[in-house]
DOKOL-329383 format. One record per atom (N, C-alpha, C, CB): residue in three letters; z negated, y negated, x. Coordinates in pm, whole numbers, padded with zeros to 5 digits, always signed. Atoms other than C-alpha are relative to their C-alpha. Glycine has a CB too. Layout:
alaZYX...
END
This chain:
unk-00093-00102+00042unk+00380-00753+01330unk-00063+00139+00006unk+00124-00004+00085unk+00088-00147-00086unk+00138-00463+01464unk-00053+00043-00164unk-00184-00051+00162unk+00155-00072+00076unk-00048-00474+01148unk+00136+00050-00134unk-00196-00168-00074unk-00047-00061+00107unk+00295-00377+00923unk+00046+00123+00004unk+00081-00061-00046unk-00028-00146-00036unk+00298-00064+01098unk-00056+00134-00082unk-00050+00012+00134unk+00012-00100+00089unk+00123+00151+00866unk+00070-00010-00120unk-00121+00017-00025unk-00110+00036+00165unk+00294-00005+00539unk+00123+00082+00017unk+00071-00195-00025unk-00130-00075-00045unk+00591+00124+00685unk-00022+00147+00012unk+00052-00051+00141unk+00043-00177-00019unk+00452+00439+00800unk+00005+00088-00132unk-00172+00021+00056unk+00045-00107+00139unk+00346+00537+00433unk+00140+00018-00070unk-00130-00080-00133unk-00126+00041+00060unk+00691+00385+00337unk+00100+00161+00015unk+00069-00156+00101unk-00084-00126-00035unk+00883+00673+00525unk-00080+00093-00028unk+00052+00018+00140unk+00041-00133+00085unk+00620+00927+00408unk-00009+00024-00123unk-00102+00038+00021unk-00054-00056+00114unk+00727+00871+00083unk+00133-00017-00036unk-00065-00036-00095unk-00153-00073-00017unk+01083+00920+00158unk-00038+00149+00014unk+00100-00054+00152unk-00061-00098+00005unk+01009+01231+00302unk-00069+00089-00121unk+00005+00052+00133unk+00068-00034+00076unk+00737+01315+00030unk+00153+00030-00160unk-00140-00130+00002unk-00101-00014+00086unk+01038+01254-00214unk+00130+00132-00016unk+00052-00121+00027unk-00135-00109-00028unk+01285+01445-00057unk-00054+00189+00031unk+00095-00074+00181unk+00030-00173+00001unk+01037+01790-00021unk-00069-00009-00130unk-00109+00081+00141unk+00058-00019+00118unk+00844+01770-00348unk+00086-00024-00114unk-00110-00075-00006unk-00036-00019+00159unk+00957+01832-00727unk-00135-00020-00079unk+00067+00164-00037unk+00090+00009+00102unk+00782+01786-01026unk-00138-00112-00021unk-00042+00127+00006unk+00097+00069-00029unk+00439+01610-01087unk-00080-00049+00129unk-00055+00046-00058unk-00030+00013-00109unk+00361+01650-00758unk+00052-00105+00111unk+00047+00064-00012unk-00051+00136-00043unk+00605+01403-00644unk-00009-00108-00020unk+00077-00015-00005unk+00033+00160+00081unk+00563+01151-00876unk-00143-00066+00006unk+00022+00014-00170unk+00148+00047-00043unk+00180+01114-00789unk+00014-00050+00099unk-00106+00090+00017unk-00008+00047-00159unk+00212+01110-00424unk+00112-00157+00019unk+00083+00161+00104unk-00073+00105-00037unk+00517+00888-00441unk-00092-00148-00048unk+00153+00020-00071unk+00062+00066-00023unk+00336+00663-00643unk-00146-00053+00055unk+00030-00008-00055unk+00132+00019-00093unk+00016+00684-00455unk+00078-00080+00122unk-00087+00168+00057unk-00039+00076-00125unk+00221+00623-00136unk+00078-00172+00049unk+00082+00095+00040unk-00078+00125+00009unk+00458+00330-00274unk-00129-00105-00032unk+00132+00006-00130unk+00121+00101+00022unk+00139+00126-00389unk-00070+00004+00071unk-00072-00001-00095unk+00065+00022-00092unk-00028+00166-00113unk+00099-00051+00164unk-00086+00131-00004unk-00100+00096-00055unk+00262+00044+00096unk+00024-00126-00021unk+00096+00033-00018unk-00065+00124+00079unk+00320-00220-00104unk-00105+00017-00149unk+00209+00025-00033unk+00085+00045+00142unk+00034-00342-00312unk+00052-00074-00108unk-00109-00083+00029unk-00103+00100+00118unk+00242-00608-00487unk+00060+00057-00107unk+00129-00064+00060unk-00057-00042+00129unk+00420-00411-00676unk-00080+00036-00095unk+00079+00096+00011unk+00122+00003+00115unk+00125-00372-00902unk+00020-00121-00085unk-00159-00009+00067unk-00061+00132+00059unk+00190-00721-00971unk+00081-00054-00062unk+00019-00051+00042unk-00124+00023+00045unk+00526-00713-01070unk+00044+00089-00122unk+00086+00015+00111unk-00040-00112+00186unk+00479-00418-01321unk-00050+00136+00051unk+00230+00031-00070unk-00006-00134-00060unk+00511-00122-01084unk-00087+00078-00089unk-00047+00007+00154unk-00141-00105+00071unk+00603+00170-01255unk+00065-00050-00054unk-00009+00103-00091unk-00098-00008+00104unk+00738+00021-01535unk+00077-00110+00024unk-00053+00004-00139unk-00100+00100-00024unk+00899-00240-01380unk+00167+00038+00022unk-00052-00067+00120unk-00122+00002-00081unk+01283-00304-01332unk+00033-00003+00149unk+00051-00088-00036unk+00000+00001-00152unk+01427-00220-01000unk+00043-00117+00065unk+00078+00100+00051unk+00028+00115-00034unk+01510-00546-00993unk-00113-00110+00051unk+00032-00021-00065unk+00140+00059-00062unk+01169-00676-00960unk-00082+00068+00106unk-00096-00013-00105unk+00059-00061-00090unk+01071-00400-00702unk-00009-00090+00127unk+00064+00122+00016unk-00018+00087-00122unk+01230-00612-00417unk-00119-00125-00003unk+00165-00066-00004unk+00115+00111+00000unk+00954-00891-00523unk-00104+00057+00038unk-00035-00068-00125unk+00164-00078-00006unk+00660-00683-00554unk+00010+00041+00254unk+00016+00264-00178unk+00041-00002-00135unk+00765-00553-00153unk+00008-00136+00107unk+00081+00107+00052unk+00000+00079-00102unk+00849-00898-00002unk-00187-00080-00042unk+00169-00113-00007unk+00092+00071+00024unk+00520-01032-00179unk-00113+00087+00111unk-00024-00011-00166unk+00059-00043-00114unk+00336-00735+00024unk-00052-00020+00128unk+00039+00045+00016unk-00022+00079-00095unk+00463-00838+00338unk-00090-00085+00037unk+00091-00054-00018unk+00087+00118-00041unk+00249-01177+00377unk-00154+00088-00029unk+00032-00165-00111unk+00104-00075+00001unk-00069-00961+00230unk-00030+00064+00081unk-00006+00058-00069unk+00008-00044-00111unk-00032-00726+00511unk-00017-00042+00166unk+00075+00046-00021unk+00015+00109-00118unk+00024-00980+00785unk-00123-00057-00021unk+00110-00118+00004unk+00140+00033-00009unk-00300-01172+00653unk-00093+00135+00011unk-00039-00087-00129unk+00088-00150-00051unk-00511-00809+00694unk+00009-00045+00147unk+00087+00188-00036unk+00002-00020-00177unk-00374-00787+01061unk-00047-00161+00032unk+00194+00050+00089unk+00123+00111-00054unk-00497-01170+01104unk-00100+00021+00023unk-00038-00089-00061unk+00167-00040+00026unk-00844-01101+00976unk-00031+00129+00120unk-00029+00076-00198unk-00001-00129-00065unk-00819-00743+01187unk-00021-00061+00153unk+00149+00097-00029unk+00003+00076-00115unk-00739-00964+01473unk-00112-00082+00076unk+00082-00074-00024unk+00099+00124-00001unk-00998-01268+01447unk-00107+00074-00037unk+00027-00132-00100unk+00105-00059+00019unk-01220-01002+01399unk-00047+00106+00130unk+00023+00059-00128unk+00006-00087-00163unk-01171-00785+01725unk-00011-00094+00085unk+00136+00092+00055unk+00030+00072-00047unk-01113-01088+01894unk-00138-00059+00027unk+00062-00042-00035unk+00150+00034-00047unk-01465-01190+01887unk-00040+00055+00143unk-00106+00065-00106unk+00052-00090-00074unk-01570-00942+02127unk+00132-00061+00169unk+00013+00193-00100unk-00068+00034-00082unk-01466-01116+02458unk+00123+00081+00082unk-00083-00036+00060unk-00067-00090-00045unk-01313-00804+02599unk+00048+00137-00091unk-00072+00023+00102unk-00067-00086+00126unk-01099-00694+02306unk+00071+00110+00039unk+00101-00078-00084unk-00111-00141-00033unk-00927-00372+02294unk+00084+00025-00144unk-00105+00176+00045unk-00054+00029+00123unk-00678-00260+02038unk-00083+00153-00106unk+00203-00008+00021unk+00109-00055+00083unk-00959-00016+01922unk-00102-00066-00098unk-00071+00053+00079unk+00065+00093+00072unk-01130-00288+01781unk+00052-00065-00103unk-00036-00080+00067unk-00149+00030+00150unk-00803-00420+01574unk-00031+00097-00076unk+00199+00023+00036unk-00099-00093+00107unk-00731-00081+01440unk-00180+00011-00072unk+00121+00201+00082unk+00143-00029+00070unk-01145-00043+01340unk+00001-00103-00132unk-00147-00038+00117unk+00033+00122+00026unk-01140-00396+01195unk+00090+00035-00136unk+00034-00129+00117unk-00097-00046+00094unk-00800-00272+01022unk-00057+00093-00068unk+00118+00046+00052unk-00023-00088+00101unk-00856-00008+00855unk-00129-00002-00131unk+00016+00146+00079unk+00062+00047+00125unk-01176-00141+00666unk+00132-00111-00107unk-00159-00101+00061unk-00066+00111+00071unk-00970-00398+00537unk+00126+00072-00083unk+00055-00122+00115unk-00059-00103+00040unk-00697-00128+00468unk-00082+00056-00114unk+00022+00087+00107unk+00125-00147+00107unk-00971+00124+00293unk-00002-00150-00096unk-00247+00096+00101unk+00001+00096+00124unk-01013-00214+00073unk+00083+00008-00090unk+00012-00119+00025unk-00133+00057+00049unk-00666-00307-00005unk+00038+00203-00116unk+00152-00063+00206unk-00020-00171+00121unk-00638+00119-00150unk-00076+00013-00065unk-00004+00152+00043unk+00072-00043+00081unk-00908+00122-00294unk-00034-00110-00115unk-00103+00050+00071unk-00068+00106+00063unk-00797-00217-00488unk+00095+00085-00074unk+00064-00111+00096unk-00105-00043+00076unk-00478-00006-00573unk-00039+00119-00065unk+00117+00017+00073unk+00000-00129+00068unk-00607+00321-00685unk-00100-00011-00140unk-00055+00118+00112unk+00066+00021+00113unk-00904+00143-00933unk+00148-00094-00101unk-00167-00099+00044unk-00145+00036+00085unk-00561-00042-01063unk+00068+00071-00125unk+00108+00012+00093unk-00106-00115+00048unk-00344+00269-01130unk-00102+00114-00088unk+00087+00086+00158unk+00124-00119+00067unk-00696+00472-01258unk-00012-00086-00166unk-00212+00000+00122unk+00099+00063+00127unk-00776+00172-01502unk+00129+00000-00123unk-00082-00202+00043unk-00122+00046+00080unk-00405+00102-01578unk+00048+00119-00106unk+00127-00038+00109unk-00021-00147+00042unk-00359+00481-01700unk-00077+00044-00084unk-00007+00089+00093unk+00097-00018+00087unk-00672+00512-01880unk+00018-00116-00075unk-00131+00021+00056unk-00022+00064+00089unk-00556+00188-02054unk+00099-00029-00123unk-00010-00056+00049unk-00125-00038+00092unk-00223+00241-02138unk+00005+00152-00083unk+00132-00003+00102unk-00027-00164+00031unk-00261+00614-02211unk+00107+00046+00010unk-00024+00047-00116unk-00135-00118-00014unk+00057+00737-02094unk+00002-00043+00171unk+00197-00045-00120unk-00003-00036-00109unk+00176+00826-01791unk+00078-00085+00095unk+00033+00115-00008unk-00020+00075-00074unk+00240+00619-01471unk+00125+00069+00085unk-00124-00035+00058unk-00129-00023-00152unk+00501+00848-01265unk+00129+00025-00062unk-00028+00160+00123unk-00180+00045+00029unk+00888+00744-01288unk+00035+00089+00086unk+00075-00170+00039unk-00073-00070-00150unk+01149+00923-01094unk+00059-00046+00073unk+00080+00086+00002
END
């Protein structure tokens, strides 16, 4: 459960990202922050998906995130005398992956479609 603590984290910083920003502005960050919360929704369409299919794209997340914190785990674990400095190290490569998965996505998807990716 440790490892859906940042997903979440970004989750509520793009609530509050929503609720102080206007304009382009918002709509970047939000979707920067919602796809990197929730990779799935890439999968499901995100942006142009129905908000109906949003709820898929975040429960599909979910299990993606939990396998990270495995790997994060079985990877600190090695080290007989684990600490949770060694998780969060282990994490956040695996993290820096998983964004940098979503942002060649949203770069390629934008330069493919030619129009613009941010909804309100």
């Amino acid at each position: 459960m440790l490892a859906l603590v940042f997903p979440v984290a970004l989750w509520v910083l793009d609530i509050v990202v929503r609720a102080v920003l206007d304009g382009r502005a918002r709509g970047w960050a939000s979707l920067a922050l919602r796809t990197a919360a929730a990779p799935a929704l890439l999968v499901v369409g995100y942006p142009f998906a129905t908000s109906s299919e949003r709820p898929i794209g975040i429960l599909l997340s979910i299990p993606l995130w939990l396998l990270i914190g495995f790997c994060a785990a079985r990877v600190a674990t090695r080290n007989p005398v684990a600490v949770f400095a060694d998780y969060w190290r282990a994490y956040r490569w695996l993290a820096v992956a998983v964004f940098a998965g979503v942002a060649v996505a949203l770069i390629g998807a934008s330069l493919f479609l030619g129009r613009s990716l941010i909804t309100g």
